[in-house]
N, C-alpha and C positions, 0 to 999 in steps of 0.2 A: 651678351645680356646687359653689360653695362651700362652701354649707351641705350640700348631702349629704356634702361631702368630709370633715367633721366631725363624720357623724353616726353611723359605721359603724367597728367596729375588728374584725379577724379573731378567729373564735373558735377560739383557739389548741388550746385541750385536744380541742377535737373533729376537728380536720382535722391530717393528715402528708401536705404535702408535698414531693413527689419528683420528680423526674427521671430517666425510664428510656428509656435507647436515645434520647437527643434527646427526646422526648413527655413532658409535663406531665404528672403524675399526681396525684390528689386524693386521697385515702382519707380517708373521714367514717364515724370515728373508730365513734358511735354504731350504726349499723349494718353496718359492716365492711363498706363496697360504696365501690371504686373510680370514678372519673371523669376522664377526658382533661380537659384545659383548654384552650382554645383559649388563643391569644394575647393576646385583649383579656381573658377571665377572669384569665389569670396576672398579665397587669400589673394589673388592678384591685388583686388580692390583693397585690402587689408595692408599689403606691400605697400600701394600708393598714402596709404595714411600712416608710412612710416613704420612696417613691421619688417617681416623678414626681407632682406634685397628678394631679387628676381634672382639670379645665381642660386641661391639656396633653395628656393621654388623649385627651381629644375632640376636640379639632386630629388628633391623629395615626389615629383610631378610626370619628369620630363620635359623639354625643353621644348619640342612641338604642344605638349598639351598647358605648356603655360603660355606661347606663342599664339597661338589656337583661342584660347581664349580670351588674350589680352585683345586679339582682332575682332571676336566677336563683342566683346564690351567696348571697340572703338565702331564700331560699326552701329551699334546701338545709341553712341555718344553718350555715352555712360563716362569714358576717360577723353579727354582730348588733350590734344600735341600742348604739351607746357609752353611753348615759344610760340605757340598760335598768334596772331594779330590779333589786335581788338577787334568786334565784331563792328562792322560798318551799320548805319541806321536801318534799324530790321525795315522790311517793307510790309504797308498795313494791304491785306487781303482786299479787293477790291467790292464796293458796296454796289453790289445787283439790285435794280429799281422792280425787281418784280418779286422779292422775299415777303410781303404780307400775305400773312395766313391767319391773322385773330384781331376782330373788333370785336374791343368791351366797352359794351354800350351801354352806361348811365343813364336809367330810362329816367330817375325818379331823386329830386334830394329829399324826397320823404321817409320816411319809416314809423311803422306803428310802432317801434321799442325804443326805448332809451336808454341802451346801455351807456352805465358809465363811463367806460376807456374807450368811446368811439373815437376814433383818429379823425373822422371828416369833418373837416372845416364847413360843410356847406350844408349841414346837415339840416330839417325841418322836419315839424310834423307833417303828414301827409296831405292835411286842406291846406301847407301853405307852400307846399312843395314848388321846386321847378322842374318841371318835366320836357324830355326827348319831345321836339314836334314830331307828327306821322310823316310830314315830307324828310326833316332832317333823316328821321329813321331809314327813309327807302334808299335817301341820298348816301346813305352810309351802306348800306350791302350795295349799293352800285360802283362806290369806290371802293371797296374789299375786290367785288371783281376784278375791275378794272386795273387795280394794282398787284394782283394774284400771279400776273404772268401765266407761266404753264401750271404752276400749282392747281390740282383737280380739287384736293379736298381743303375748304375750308371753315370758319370756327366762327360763330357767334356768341359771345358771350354777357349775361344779362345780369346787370348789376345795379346796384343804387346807393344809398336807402336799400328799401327791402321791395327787391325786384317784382315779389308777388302782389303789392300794393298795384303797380300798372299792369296787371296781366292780359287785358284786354289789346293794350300794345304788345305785347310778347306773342299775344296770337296774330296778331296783324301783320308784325315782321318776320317771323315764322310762315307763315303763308306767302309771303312777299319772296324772300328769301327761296322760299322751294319753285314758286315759279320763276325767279329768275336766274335760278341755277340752273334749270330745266334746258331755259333759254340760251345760258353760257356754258353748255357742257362742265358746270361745277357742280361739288356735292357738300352742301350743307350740313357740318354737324353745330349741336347747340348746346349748351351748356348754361349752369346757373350753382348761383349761392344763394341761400337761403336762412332765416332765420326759422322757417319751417311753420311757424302760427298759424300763417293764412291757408296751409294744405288741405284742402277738401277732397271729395274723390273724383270730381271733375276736372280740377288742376292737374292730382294725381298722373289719371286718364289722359289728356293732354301729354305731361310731359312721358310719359310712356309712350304716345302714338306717334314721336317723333325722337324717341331715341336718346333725352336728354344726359348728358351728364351731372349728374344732382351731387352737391354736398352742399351739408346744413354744419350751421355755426351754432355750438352746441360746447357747454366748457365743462363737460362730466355731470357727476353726482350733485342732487340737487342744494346742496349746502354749497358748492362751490359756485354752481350755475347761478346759480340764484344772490349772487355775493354783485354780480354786476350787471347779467343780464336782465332788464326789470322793464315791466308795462310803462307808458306815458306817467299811468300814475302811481309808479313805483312798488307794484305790486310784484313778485317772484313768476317767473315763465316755463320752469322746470318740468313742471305738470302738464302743460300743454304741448310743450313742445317733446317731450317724451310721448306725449301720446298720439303727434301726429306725426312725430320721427316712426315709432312703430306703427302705425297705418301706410308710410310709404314706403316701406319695407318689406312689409307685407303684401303691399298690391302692387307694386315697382319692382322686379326680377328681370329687364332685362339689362341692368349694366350693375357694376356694382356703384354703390350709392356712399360717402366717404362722409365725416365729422372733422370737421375743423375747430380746432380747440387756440384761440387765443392765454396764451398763458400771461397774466398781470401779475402784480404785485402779492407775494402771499400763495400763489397757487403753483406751488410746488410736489404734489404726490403725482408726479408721470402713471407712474403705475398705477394707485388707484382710479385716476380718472380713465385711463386705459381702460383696465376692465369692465368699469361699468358702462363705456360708451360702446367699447366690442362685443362684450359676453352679455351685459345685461338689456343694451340695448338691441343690439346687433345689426349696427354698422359694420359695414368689409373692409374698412380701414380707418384709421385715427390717424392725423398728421399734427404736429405741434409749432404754433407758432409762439415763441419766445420774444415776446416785448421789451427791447431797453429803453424804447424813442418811441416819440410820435403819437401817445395817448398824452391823455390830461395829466396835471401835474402830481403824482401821486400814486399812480397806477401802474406805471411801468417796473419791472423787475431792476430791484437794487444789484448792487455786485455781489452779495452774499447770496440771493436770492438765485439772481443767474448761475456762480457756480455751482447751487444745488440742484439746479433743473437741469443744468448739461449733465452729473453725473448721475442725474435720474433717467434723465436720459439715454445715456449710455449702456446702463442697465437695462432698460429696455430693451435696446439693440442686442444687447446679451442675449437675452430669451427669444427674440426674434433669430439669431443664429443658431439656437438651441434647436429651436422649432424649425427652421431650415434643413437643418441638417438632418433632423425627421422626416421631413415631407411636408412639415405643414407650412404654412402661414398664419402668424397671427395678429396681422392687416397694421403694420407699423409702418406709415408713409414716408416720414421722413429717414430712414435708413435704408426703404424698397427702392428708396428714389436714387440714392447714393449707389445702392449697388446693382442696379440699372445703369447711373455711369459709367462704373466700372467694367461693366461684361462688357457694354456698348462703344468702348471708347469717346465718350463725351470730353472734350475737352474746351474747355470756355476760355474767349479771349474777351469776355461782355459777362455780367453775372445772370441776364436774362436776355428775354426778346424784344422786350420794349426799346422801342426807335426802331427794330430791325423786323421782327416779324409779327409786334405787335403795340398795335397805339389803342386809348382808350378817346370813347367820344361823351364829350360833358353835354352837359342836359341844353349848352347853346349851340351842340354840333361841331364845337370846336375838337382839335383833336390833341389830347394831351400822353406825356408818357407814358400812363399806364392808368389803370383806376384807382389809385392811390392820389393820384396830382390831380384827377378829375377834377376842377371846381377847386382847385388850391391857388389861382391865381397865379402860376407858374408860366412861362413860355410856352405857348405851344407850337405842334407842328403840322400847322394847316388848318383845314375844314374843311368839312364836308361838302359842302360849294364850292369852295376853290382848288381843292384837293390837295395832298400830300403836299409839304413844302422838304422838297427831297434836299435843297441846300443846309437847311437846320437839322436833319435828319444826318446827316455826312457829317456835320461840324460837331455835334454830338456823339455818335460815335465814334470818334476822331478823339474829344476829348474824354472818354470813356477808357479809349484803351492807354492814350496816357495814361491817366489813374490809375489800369491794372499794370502797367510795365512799370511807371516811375516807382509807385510804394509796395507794390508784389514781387518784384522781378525776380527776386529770390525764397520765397514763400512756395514749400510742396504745396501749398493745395492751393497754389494761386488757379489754376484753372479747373478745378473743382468748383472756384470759389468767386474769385475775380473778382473781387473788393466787395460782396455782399450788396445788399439792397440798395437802392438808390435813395429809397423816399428814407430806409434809416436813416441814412447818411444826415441828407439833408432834416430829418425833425431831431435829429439830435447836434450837429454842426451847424446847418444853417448852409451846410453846402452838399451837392447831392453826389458830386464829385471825388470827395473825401472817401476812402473806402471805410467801411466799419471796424476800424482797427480798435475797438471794446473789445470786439470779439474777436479778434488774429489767435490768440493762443488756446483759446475753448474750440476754433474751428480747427486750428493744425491737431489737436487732439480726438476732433470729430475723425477726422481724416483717416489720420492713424487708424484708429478703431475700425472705418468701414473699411480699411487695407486688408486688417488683420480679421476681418470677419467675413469678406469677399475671400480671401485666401483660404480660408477654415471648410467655406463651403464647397470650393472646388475640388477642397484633395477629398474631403468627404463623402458632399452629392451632388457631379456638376450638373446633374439631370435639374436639379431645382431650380437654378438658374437658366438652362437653355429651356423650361417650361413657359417661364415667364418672359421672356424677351427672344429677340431675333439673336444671330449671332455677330460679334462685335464688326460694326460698320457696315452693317445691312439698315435698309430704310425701311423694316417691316416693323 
């Protein structure tokens, strides 16, 4: 035992562990997949941070069952050989020219509202808007196609300004779209965000008879709503848009329909806004996005502010385990989303799809990172004329995953996480590169919490989780 006891130290950047509800927990770090420890495992690992030798393990263990396990925690790479060689230059995965699966198409830089902390640079009122031409549009679902490879199903996504202002193109591409899927043996799903105003029951009807994915931007109870979200001429929207978020909720049942809640400066009650967006309105999920970048100057969430939303947050995720563990749900996205990666194995070496399985197209056809860079005057990668520029495409992910190895490399929830958003990066640095390290220790705390709360549910009720998702590393 002595020389093994010498020969193994824990591989620290790759393993968190925890202790939840009394149970040992493992999380290996590279593939985001959880493990109990038995008691001879824990103190193994316990040994290697300098507790009792391995010798005295085996008096208290046996000498096979501390053997036994030391091999299963090397085989996991949880411990590796202390004299190991440095690791030679990892090799980056190879980029497949046929992973496009989502164009988000900026039909419109108009918008009937004016909220205050709008992040687009290109924004206008709708008579002076610039809008998607009908050719660029077609010419964009034919390069979706075209760079789809074998992928059957893929995604349209309709953005702006406020998408419903050009609905007229939404139906044109939409029809386009389903014939020439028809034609390429693809299937067409479609998607949209909404500020919700323009919903009639004709729209309604539409996005119903095609299946859409609907979520409305919507920031709670009408004192908060109303704090930013406001008409051209500065009026409150809260009324309207509650009342034709419940018309399409009421006449829209076949998908579930989601609220997107920007959080700014000052809007801090998770919980309350919660409720009244889930129980009073009734939306089947709330998701939170937390602003520190990229809105007007004054609007973004201070430091004080942030750490009160994250542990408003967190609380939330609380009651959402609670309710788990019941059987329910009670439609909190951004923690369902987290512990979907977990069951799933989701491990990220990219924080998203964008460059990889998803470009957005600006109102000139050009094709940019995501809807966020739409019309930010930033690089892009390609056009819809000339198609994908797959060398800027490679060189960008390329310098992406620098990003998450150089400042992550040792960061649990670096693939959880993978240096966070790009467009933060860059409206709060100036470079999009930079990971969001504001938030490195609010995220490593997210992290922790969905460990211990994906843990909570499985010894409890794994039925909740194998309801909702496929099983881990299945494609369903």
């Amino acid at each position: 035992m002595k020389a093994v006891e010498t020969t193994w130290r824990k591989a620290d950047a790759d393993i968190r562990d925890l202790t939840v509800d009394g149970r040992r927990i493992l999380f290996h770090v590279p593939t985001t997949s959880l493990f109990e420890l038995d008691e001879v495992a824990g103190a193994v690992l316990d040994r290697l941070d300098g507790g009792d030798t391995l010798p005295t393990l085996a008096e208290r263990f046996g000498s096979g069952a501390v053997e036994d396990a030391l091999g299963d925690l090397a085989a996991l790479k949880a411990v590796k050989p202390r004299q190991a060689p440095p690791p030679g230059p990892k090799a980056r995965p190879a980029l497949p020219r046929d992973t496009l699966s989502t164009l988000v198409l900026n039909l419109t830089t108009g918008c009937n509202l004016a909220c205050s902390y709008c992040y687009k640079e290109d924004l206008s009122r709708p008579a002076a808007a610039a809008r998607l031409s009908q050719a660029h549009a077609e010419r964009a679902v034919d390069l979706l196609i075209s760079e789809s490879g074998r992928r059957r199903r893929l995604n349209l996504t309709f953005f702006g300004g406020e998408p419903l202002t050009a609905l007229p193109m939404i139906r044109h591409i939409v029809a386009y779209a389903d014939r020439r899927g028809i034609e390429a043996g693809k299937d067409f799903d479609y998607s949209l965000t909404t500020n919700a105003t323009l919903l009639d029951d004709a729209a309604i009807d539409f996005l119903a008879a095609h299946r859409f994915a609907v979520t409305v931007s919507m920031d709670g109870p009408q004192a908060v709503h109303d704090r930013n979200r406001r008409t051209i001429g500065g009026a409150g929207t809260h009324a309207v848009v509650a009342e034709k978020a419940r018309r399409l909720l009421e006449r829209y049942r076949l998908r579930p329909v989601g609220a997107r809640v920007t959080l700014a400066a000052g809007m801090t009650d998770v919980a309350g806004i919660h409720h009244h967006l889930k129980n009073e309105i009734g939306f089947a999920e709330v998701g939170f996005a937390p602003v520190t970048a990229g809105l007007p100057a004054g609007f973004g969430l201070g430091d004080d502010d942030t750490r009160t939303v994250f542990d408003n947050l967190k609380a939330l995720a609380l009651e959402w385990r609670d309710a788990a563990i019941e059987g329910r749900d009670i439609g909190f996205s951004n923690i369902s989303q987290m512990m979907t990666a977990l069951h799933e194995g989701s491990s990220k070496l990219i924080p998203c799809g964008a460059a990889v399985a998803l470009l957005a197209v600006d109102t000139d056809g050009g094709l940019a990172l995501c809807h966020r860079f739409a019309g930010s005057g930033q690089d892009t990668f390609g056009h819809v004329d000339s198609g994908v520029d797959h060398a800027a495409v490679a060189a960008f992910v390329d310098r992406a995953q620098d990003r998450s190895e150089g400042f992550c490399g040792d960061c649990h929830a670096r693939h959880l996480c993978a240096g966070g958003c790009y467009h933060e990066s860059y409206a709060r640095h100036g470079d999009m590169f930079r990971p969001t390290d504001h938030y490195c220790g609010l995220m490593r705390e997210w992290v922790d919490l969905g460990i211990a709360i994906y843990a909570g549910i499985m010894a409890a009720n794994p039925n909740f989780m194998a309801r909702r998702t496929g099983p881990r590393g299945s494609d369903s």
